[in-house]
N, C-alpha and C positions, 0 to 999 in steps of 0.2 A: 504494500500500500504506500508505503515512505516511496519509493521508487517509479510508482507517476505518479505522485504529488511531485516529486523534483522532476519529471519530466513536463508535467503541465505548466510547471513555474518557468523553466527554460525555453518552451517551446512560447511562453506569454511572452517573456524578456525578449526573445528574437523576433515576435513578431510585433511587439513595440519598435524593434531596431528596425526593423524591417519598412514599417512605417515612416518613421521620420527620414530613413534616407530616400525612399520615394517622394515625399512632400517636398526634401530639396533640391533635388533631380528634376522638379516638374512645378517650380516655386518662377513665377513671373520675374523675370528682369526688370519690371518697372523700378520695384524697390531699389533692387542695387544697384541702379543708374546712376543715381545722385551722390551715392558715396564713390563713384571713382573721381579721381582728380580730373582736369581739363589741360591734356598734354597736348600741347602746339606739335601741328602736323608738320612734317619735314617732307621734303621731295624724293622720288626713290631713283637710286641710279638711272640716269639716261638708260633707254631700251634699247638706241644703237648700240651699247659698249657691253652689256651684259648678255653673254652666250649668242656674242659675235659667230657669224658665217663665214667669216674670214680668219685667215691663220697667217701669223709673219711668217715671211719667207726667210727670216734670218734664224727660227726656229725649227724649220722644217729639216728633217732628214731623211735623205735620200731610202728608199727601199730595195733589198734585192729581191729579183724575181725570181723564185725557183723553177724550176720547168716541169710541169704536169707531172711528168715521165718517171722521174726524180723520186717524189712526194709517193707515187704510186708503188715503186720499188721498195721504197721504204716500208709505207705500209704493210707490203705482202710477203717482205721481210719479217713482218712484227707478229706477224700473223703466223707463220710456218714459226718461230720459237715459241710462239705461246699455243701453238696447236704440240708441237714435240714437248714441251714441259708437259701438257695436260695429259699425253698420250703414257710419258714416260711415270707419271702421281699413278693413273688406271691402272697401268699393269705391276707398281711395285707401291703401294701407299702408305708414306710414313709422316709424321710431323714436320720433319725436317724437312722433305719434299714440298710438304704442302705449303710453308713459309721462306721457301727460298725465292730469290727473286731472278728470274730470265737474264737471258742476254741480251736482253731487247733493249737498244739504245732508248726506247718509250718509257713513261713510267706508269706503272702496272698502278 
């Protein structure tokens, strides 16, 4: 009996809580209008200079272009050691296997 008597007191207490944070949550701004101070408006960055379209050219660097070809080699490079690691874990399966890492210039 003691044990929802302190359940019904708790579940009162929280939904008194419960109450007053919805009343502030959902309580007009009229009131607190008047208690904020009257801060003078300042101008905001010009919108030409802010997440400009243009980039200096004395900050630009130059790019290399790798050739399709290249990028493709690689790839099926990475691919052919990480198919031989997976094939090599299959047919002997240990811890150590399984936490080792490739010789795949990539990172796994």
């Amino acid at each position: 009996m003691e044990m929802l008597l302190m359940a019904l007191c708790v579940s009162v207490f929280g939904l008194g809580v419960a109450a007053v944070a919805f009343g502030a949550a959902t309580r007009s701004e009229s009131s607190d209008a008047r208690g904020q101070p009257d801060l003078p408006l300042t101008r905001a960055i010009a919108p030409n200079r802010f997440f400009s379209d243009t980039v200096p050219t004395d900050q630009m660097v130059p790019r290399r272009q790798v050739p399709v070809d290249v990028l493709l080699l690689q790839i099926e490079n990475h691919v052919r050691l990480e198919q031989a690691a997976a094939e090599l874990f299959i047919s002997t399966p240990t811890q150590d296997q399984l936490h080792k890492k490739t010789n795949s210039p990539f990172v796994n």
